[in-house]
N, C-alpha and C positions, 0 to 999 in steps of 0.2 A: 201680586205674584200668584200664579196657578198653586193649586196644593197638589204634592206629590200623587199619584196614582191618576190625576184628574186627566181627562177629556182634551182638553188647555194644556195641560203638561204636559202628556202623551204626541201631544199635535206638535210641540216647540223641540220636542227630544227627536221625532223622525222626522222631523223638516233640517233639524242641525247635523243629523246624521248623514243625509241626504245629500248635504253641499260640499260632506268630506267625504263622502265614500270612496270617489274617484281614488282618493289618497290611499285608501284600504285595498282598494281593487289591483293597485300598481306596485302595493306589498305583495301582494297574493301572486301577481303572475310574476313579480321578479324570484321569491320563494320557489315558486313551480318549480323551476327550472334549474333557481342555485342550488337549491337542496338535492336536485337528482344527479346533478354535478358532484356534489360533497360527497354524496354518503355514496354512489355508487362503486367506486375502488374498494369500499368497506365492506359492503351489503349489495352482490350483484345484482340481486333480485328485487334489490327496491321499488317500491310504487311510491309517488308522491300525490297528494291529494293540497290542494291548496286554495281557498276561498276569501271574499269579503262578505260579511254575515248581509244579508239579505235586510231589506227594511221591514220588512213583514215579521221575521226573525229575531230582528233586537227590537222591534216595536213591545211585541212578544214578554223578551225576555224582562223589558224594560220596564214592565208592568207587572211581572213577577218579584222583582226585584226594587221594587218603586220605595217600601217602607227603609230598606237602608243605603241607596243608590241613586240620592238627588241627583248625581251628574252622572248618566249614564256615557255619553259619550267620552268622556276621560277618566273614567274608572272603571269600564268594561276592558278585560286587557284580552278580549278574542274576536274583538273586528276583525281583524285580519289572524286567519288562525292556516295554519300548513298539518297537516297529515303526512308520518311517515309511516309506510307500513313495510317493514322487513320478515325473513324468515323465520328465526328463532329467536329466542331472550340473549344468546351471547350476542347476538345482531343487535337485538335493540339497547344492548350492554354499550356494544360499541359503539353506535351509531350517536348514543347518548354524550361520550364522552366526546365525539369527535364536535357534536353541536355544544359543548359547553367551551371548549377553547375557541371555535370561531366566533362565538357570541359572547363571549366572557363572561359567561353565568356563572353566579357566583351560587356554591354546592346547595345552600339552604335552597333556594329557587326551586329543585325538582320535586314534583309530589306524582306519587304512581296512588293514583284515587281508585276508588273502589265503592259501588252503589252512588251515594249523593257525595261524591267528596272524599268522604275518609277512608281511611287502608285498609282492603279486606282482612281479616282476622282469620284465623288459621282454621275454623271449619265454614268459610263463607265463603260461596261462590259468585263470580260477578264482573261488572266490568273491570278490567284491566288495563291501565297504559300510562306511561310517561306522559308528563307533562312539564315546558320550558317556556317562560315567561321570555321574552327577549325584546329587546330594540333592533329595529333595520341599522345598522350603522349608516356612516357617509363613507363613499368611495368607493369599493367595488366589492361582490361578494360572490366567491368561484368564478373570478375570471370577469363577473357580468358589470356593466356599470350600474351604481344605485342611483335609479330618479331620484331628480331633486324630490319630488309628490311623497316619497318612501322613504326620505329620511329621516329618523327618528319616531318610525310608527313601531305600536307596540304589537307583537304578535306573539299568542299562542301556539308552539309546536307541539305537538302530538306524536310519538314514538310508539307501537304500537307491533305486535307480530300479527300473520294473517289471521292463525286462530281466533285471536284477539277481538282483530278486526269483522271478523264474519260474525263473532257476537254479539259486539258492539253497533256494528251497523244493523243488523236486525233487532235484539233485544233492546239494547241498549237506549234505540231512537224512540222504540215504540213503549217502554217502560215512563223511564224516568222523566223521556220529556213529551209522554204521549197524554191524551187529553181524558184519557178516562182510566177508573182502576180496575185492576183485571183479576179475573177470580185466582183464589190461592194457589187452585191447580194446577192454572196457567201458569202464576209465577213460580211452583215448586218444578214445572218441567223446562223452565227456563234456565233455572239455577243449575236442574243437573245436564242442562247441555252446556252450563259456562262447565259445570265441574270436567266433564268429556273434553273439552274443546283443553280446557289445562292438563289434564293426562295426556292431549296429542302436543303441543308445546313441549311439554317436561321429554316424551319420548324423541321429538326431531329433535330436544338441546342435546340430549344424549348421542343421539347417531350424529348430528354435526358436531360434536365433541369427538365419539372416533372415527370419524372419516377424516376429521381433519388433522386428527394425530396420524393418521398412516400417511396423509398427504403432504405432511412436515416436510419428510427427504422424498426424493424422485419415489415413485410409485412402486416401482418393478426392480429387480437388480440387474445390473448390465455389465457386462465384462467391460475391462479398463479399454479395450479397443471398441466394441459398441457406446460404452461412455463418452471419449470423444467424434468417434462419429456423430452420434446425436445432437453432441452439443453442436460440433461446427455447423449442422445442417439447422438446427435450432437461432442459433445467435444470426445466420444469415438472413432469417427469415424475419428475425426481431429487429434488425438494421431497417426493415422496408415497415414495420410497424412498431414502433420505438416504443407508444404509449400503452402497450397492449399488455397489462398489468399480469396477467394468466399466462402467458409466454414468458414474460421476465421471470416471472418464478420457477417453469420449468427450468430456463436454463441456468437460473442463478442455483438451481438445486442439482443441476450437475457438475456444475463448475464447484461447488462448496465436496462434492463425492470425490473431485479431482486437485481435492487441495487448491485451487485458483483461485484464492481469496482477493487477488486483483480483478480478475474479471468477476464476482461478486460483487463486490464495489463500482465497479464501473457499468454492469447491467444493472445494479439498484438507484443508484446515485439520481436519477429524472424523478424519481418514488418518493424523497427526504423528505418533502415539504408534504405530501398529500396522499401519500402512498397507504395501501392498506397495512395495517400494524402487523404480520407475519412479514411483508418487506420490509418495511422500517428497523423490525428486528433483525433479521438477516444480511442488512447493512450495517449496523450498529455489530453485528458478530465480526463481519467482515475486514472494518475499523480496525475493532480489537485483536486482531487475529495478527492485522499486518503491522500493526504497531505496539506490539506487546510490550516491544523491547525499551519504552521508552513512555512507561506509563503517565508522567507527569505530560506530558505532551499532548497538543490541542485535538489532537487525531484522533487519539485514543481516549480522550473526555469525549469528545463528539460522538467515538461511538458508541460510551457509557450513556451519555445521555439521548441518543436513538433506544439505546434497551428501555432507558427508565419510560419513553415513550410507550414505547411497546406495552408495556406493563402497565398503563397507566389505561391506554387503550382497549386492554384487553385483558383485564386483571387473571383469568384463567389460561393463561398463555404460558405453562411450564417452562417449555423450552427459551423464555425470553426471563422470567425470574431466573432460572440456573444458569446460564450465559452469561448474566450482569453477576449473579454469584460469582461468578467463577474467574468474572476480574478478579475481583478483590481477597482470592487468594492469593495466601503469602504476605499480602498486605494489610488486610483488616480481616483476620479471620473469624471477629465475634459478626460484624456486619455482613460476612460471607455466610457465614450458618443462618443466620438470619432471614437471608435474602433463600436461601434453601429452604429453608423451614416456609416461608411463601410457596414455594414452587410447588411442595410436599402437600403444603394442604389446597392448592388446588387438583392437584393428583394424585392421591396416597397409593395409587396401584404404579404409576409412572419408577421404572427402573433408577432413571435419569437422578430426579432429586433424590428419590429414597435413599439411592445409593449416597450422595453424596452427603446427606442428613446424618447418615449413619457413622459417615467417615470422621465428620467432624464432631460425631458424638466421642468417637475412638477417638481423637487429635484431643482433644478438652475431658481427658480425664475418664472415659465412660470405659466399663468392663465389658468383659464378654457375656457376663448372665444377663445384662440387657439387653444383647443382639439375640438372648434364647425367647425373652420374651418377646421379639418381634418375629418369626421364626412364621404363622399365619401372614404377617405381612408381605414378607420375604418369598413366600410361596405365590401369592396370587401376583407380585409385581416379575415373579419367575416367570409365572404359564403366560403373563400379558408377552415378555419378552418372544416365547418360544410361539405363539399364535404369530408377532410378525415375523420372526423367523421364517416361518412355513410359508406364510404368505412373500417373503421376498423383500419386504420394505425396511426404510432403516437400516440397513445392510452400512456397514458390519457394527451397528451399535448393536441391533438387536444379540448379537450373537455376545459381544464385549463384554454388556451390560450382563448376560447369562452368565457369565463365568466371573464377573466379582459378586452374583449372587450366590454361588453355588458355594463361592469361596467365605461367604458370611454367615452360609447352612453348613458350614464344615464339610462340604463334599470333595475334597480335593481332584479327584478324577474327573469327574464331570466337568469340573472351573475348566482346568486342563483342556478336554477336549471344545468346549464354546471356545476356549479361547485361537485354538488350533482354528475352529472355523471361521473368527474374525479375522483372521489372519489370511485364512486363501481369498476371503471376497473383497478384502481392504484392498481401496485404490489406489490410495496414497498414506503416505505414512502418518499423515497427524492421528486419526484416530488409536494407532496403535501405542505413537509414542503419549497420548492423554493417559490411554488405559496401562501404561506403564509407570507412569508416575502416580496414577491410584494405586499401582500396587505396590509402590514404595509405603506408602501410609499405610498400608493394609499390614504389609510383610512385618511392618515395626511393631501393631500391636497383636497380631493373630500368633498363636502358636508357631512351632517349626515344623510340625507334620501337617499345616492347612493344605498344603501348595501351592502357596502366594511365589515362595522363592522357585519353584520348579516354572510356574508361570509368567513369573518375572523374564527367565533364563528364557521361554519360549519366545516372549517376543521380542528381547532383544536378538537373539537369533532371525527371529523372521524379518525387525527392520533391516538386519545385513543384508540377509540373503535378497530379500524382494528388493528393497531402495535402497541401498548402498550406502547405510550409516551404521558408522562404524562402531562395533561394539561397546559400551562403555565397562563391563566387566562381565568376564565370562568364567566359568568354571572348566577346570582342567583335570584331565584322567591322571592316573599313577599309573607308571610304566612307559615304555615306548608308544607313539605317537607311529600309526602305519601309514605308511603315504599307498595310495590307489594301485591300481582299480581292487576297489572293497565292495563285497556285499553281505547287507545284515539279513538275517535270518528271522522270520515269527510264525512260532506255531500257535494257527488259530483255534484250533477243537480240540478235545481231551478223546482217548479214543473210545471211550462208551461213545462219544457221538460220531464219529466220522474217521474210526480208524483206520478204514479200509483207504479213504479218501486219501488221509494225510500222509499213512506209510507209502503210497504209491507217488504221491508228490517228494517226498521228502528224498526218496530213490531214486525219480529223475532229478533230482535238484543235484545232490550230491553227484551225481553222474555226470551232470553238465559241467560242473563245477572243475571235476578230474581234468576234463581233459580242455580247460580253459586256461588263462591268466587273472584271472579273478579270488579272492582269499578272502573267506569266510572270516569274518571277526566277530562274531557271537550271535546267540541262539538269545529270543525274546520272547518271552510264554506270554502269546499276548491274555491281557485282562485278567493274568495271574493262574491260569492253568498248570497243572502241573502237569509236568513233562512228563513221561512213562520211561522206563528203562529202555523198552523194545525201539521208542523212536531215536531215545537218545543214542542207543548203539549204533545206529545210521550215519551219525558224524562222526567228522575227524576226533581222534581224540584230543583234549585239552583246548576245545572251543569254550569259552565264557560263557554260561547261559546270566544274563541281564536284565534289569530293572528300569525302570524309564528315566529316574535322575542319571543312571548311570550312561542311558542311548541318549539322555541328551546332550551328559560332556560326549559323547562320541562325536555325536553331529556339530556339537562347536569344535571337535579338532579338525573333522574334514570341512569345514565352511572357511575356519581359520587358514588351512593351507591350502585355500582353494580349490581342493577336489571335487566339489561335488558334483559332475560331471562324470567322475570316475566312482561315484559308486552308486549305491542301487538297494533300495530296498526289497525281497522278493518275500512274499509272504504264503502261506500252506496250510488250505484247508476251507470251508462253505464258507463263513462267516467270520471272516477274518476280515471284512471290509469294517468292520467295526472296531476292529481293535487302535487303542487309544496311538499305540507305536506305530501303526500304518499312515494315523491322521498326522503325527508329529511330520513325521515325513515328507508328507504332502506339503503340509503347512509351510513347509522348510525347504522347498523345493527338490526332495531329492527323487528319482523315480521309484516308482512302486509296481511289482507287476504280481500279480496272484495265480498262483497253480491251483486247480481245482478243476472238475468235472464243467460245474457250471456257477458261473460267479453271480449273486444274490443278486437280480437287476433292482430292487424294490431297497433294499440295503446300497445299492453304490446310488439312489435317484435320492435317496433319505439325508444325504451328506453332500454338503457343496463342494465339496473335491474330489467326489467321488468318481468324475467323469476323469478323472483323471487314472485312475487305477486303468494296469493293463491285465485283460486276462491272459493269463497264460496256458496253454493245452497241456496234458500230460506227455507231453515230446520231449526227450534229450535236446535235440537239435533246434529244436524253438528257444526253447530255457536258457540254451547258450548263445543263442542269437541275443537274446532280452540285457544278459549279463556283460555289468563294464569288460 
């Protein structure tokens, strides 16, 4: 028998190699191909690289490896080796997980190696990449059939980013497995381009962390009539291209902005088995969405376990941890925090969990000096909120989510008005009525001056007014109850600022007024100004001047008796488009129209209902035209 390393040995190993390669070569191109099939829905940008090692190669290797590797050909496990090379590390996150269910790699299997093998160490620059031992199965794999030649061959997958990859292909080939040793200097400038090339990794994971958080919901906000426009012209186009995975998401993200958790399901449902983990989860929402009511049922397991997918696939996937959370509310609420407390620590700026973490630190016993000591958290997971705001996305979470933070900074007026603004851009009702049931929790453990319960009150009025569900308790004024045509009254400036303005508005208002059908029912200093004597002589006497708990039993007595058609918000003075009583307004569909010189266009562009405000000229006869 040859002795290992030998001449004889070397000659019997690449002659045995030789008569199976065929079998390697038939792994490799079925690989090519399956794997560009697999992982592409996951990782669009995938490259697949896939090879049978060369004889020259394992001859090679076989002779380096000769003192503990008597049978190289069944013990070498990367004859047949695939290369995947994706974007980012959440890519190769994902990509990893999706190759360990189709090959049934069992967790131990993966090693992410580093120099010769072992895991970089935390100031060590170097090669980088996933590595999965697997078997070919028998039967098919993405669709393709497995050669018989490919059945049961062992291969090496390689998961890798391009970073990665460009360092790896240059350094990596000519280092470790290159034939001479290369001066230090060489290899310290080598090291500090792995260390560069991980600085650009670490910053693409970031930007594809938030791009793909704005890309969650639809991109841009669209009014409820642009929304279903786009969808119909959307889903008609996805009829003639059914597999088109980037389509289906746009329109499953406007159907989900329009409540249509049916057509959600029905655009996701071709996705279940193979779909990228952001669809998977979005059907798994969609499940649970339309089957709430009936939790023990196979529907809504099914869509539970689409989330657990999700999350499995894409462990950084917030929106798919607090969704499967938020089953299990009312249900399991230690395994609901739980599941929050995941979502939390893969976002601790994300509104979404934070907020929810918090609630259920309130539900389980937790005080308010623990919500003080989170108060820097509560701030940065604010300005994330108010950045998409600005930007338009998320719509109307972004804005929801502001005002139970404002309401956990004890800001009450601010909550107040985000919530006024989730309300004019809300589609459909579910988001408002979610954000209404957070402020039941909220209302039970926060003080009575937070203004949970004023916020409460706002959007059970705005589900009447906008969707037509019907109050479930309202607050009611003391005294008679006016029936129409009504108009409320808000003075926006104090007259250090703009006396001249407001007493000249306030005197055609009243003037209009006179000689109308229309009857003042109280004066609203808006943002708490105080009235001057000189303006208030301008009214009738014994007008109510008002509070905002107080204009908001107003507004449920005319929403209550259906007026609001007959009456009219008219407001007095520059900067009045700001005041909190104007937004209520809006929010609550009543009209709003502003007397002033010239109305703040940079102030009505700043507020989503702003286009909504009318200006009004300093004219008697215009004023009375405007009024119920």
């Amino acid at each position: 028998m040859a002795s290992l390393g030998s001449p004889e040995w070397l000659g019997e190993q690449v002659r045995g190699y030789a008569a199976a390669r065929s079998h390697y070569a038939a792994g490799a191109d079925l690989l090519r191909t399956a794997l560009a099939i697999l992982c592409r829905p996951v990782a669009p940008s995938v490259q697949v690289q896939a090879r049978a090692k060369t004889l020259a190669s394992f001859g090679e290797k076989a002779l380096r490896a000769a003192p503990s590797t008597p049978d190289p050909i069944h013990e070498f496990g990367d004859l047949c080796a695939a290369r995947v090379i994706v974007g980012t590390r959440n890519d190769v996150d994902t990509v990893t997980q999706l190759l360990r269910r189709t090959f049934r790699v069992p967790e131990g299997t993966t090693v992410t190696t580093g120099g010769a093998g072992g895991a970089l160490g935390p100031i060590t620059f170097g090669y980088r990449s996933v590595h999965l031992a697997v078997s070919i199965p028998m039967g098919a794999l993405a669709g393709i059939p497995v050669p018989v030649e490919a059945i049961g061959i062992r291969a090496e997958l390689q998961v890798r980013t391009v970073a990665e990859h460009a360092w790896a292909d240059f350094a990596h080939e000519r280092t470790y497995k290159g034939q001479v040793r290369l001066p230090p200097e060489w290899v310290r400038e080598l090291t500090g381009l792995a260390a560069s090339l991980e600085a650009v990794d670490s910053a693409l994971q970031r930007l594809d962390r938030q791009i793909r958080d704005f890309r969650t919901n639809f991109p841009a906000y669209l009014s409820v009539d642009e929304t279903e426009k786009e969808l119909a012209d959307l889903s008609a186009l996805l009829s003639l291209v059914p597999d088109e995975a980037n389509l289906a998401r746009r329109v499953a993200g406007l159907a989900k902005t329009l409540d249509q958790w049916g057509k959600v399901e029905a655009v996701l449902e071709p996705f279940a088995e193979t779909g990228p983990p952001d669809l998977i989860r979005d059907l798994g929402t969609a499940l649970c969405q339309l089957h709430s009511h009936e939790k023990t049922g196979l529907a809504f397991e099914r869509g539970r376990a689409m989330l657990r997918r999700a999350t499995e696939a894409d462990p950084t996937d917030t929106d798919a941890w607090a969704t499967l959370a938020g089953t299990y509310k009312g249900e399991n609420e230690e395994l609901s925090a739980e599941l929050y407390g995941r979502a939390f620590l893969a976002a601790p700026d994300d509104s979404y969990p934070l907020g929810n973490v918090l609630e259920s630190y309130l539900l389980t016993g937790g005080d308010l000096r623990g919500l003080r000591l989170m108060e820097p958290l509560l701030r940065t997971a604010l300005r994330r909120c108010q950045r998409r705001a600005a930007l338009e996305v998320d719509l109307p979470w972004s804005y929801l989510d502001q005002g139970r933070l404002h309401l956990l900074l004890a800001e009450g007026d601010a909550a107040l008005d985000a919530y006024c603004a989730g309300a004019v851009v809300a589609a459909a009702a579910f988001p408002l009525l979610t954000s209404r049931h957070s402020l039941d929790v909220l209302q039970s453990h926060l003080p009575d001056q937070s203004g949970a319960g004023r916020a409460r009150v706002l959007l059970t009025l705005a589900l009447f007014a906008r969707f037509g569900i019907e109050p479930d308790h309202l607050p009611t004024r003391d005294g008679p109850v006016r029936q129409g045509p009504l108009t409320v009254v808000v003075i926006g400036a104090s007259p250090a600022v703009g006396e001249s303005v407001v007493r000249e508005g306030v005197r055609a208002l009243v003037a209009a007024l006179k000689g109308g059908t229309s009857q003042m029912v109280c004066i609203i200093n808006a943002d708490r100004v105080a009235l001057a004597p000189a303006e208030l002589e301008l009214f009738p006497p014994n007008v109510p001047v008002l509070g905002t708990a107080a204009l908001l039993e107003l507004f449920a007595d005319i929403l209550r008796l259906g007026i609001a058609g007959q009456a009219a918000v008219v407001a007095v003075g520059p900067d009045v488009v700001n005041a909190l009583s104007v937004r209520l307004a809006i929010a609550l569909g009543v009209r709003v129209g502003v007397i002033t010189r010239k109305l703040a266009d940079k102030a009505v562009a700043a507020w989503p209902g702003g286009d909504q405000i009318l200006s009004l000229p300093l004219d008697t006869d215009a004023i009375r035209a405007f009024l119920p």
